[in-house]
N, C-alpha and C positions, 0 to 999 in steps of 0.2 A: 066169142067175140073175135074180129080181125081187129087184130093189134096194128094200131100206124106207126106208133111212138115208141113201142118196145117191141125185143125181139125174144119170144120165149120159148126154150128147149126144156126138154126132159131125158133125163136119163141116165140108168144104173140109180133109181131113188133121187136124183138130185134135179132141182128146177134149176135151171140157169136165165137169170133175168138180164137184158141188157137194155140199158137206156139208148135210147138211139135218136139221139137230137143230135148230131155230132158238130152240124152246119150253125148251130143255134145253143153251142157251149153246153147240149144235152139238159137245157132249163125245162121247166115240166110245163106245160099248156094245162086248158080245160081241157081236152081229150085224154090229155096223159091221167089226169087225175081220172077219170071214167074209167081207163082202163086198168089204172091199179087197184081203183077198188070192186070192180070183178078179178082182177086175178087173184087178187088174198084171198079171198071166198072160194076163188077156185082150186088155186092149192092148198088153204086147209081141210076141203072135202075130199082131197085128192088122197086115199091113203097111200099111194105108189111111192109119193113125194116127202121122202124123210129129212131133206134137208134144203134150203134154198140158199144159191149162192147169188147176191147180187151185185152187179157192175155198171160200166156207163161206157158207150163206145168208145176207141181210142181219139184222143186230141186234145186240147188243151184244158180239158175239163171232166171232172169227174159228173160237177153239174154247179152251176152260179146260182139255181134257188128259182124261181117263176120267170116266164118270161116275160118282159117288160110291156114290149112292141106287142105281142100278140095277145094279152092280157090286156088292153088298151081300148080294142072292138069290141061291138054290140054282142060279139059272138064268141067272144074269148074270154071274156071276165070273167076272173074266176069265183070272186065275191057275189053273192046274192045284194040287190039292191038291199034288202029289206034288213036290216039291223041284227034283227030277231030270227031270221030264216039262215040268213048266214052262218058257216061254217069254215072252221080253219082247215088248209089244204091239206096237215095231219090226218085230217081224219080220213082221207081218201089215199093217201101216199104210203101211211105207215103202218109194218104189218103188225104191231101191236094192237094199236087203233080199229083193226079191223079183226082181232081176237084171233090172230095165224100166230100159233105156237108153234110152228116150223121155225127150228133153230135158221137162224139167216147170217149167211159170213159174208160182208159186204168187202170190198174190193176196191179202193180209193187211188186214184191217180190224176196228176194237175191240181185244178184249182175247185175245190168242195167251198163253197162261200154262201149262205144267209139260206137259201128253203133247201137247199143240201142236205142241211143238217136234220130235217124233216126222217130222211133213211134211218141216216150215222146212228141218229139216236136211237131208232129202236130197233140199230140191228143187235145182233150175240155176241159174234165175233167180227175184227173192225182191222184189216190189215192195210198197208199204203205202199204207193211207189215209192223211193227216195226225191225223188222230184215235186212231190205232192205237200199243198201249200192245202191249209184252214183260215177262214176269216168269215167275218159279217159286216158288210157292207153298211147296214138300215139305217144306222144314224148319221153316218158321212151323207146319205140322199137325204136327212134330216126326216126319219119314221124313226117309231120306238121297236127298239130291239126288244122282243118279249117271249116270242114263243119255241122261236127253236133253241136262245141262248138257254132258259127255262130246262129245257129236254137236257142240255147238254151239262147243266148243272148235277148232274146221275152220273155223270160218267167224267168229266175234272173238276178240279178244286176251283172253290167257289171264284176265289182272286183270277183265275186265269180264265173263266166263263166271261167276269164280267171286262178283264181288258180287252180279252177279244171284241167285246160288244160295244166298248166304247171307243178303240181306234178307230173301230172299221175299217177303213179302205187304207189306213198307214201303216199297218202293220200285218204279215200273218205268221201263223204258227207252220212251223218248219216240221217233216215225215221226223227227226228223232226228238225235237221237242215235244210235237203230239204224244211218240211211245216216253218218251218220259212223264209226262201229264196223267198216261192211262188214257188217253181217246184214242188212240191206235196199241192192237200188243205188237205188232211185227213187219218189221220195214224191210221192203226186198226190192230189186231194180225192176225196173220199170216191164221189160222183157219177161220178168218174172212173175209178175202181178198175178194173172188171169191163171196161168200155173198151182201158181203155190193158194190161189180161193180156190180150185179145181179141187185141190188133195185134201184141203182140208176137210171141204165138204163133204169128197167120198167117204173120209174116216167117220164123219157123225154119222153118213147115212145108213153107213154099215153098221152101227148100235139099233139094238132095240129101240124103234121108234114109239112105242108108248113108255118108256126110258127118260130119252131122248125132251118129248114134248116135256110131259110130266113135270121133269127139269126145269125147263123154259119159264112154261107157265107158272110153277110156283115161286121161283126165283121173282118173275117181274111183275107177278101181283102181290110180293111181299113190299114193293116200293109205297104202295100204296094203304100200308096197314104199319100197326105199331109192332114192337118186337115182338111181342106176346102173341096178338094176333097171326102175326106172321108165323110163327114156329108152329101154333096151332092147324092153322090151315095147312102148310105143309108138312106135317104129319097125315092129317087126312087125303094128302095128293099121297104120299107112301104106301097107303091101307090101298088106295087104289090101284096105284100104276107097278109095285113091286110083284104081287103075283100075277099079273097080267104078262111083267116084263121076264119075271124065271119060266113061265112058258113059252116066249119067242129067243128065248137064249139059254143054250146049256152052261150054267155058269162055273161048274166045278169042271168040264173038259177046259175052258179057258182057263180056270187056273190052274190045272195041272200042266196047261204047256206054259214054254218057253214063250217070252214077247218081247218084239222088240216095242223101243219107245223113242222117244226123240227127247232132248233136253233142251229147252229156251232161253 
């Protein structure tokens, strides 16, 4: 596919995805939705591709959620007329959604507001600029807030999901209130952003990536099962992905050396 809407690099294992609507606060069109849902499909077939770092070009927005104006024409809408045919933009935006177990360390800077949150949610790992604001707009333009507040109910407490959804547009959550809430872990200057997603991602992608996946996917298909279930099935990702992963990794030369580590 020629990407119009994003720009995609590979390399050293790592996909770099960048939203590139910069002109247009990097809101996502029908095209953008077309082509993320080939690229999920395309880098979970990608074995090269052990980790995906995703971003949004630089300017005042990490991304405001769909575009309004261009969502509007014969040719842009991104809803099916038909009730029953229709589908939410999830399901083409988010690499969960589209069954990419590629660990994904998203990269947030400015303003992340209302189909945003579409990524946020099902990225891994979740870092921010210190200038970088959270909100949802829907109900200040009087729509119901339902699907990305929903998602984001996984990742903060429930009371701070729902004030977001209900100020809308009068309030938003600030880069060290998000890391206190748990919707971001690590807030760095703005300079720094694209850097510090860079490193992190090298270090997943340098783990065994049947490890790596393994992890991913049995963690966030345990949201969807009970405890029981949950502990069961991942056991069974173990039985799988651990002798797979002691053959792409010498584990006792790593712990016989020295490592350094970082503290958070």
């Amino acid at each position: 596919m020629e990407y119009e809407t994003i720009i995609v690099t590979k390399a050293d294992h790592v996909a770099t995805i960048t939203i590139n609507r910069p002109e247009a606060l990097n809101s996502f069109t029908k095209r953008m939705l077309e082509e993320f849902d080939y690229l999920w499909k395309d880098i979970s077939a990608d074995d090269d591709v052990h980790c995906v770092v995703l971003r949004a070009a630089k300017g005042r927005a990490f991304s405001t959620g769909v575009d309004v104006k261009d969502s509007q024409t014969p040719e842009g809408k991104i809803m099916h007329d038909n009730i029953w045919t229709a589908q939410d933009p999830g399901d083409f935006l988010g690499p969960k959604a589209n069954r990419c177990w590629k660990p994904v360390v998203c990269a947030v800077h400015g303003m992340a507001a209302g189909g945003a949150f579409y990524w946020i949610n099902e990225s891994d790992i979740i870092i921010c600029s210190d200038e970088a604001t959270f909100f949802d707009p829907h109900v200040t333009y009087g729509m119901t807030s339902a699907l990305e507040p929903i998602g984001a109910t996984y990742r903060m407490p429930l009371g701070d999901v729902l004030r977001m959804a209900l100020l809308g547009n009068d309030e938003r959550i600030g880069a060290e209130t998000a890391k206190r809430i748990g919707l971001v872990s690590e807030v760095v200057t703005l300079e720094r952003l694209w850097e510090r997603a860079d490193e992190l991602g090298r270090q997943i992608a340098a783990k065994p990536p049947a490890a790596t996946q393994g992890t991913v996917r049995a963690i966030w298909e345990s949201l969807d099962q009970t405890r029981t279930g949950a502990l069961q099935t991942g056991l069974k990702y173990c039985f799988l992905g651990n002798p797979i992963g002691t053959a792409q990794v010498d584990r006792w030369a790593i712990m016989n050396n020295a490592k350094k580590w970082e503290i958070r």
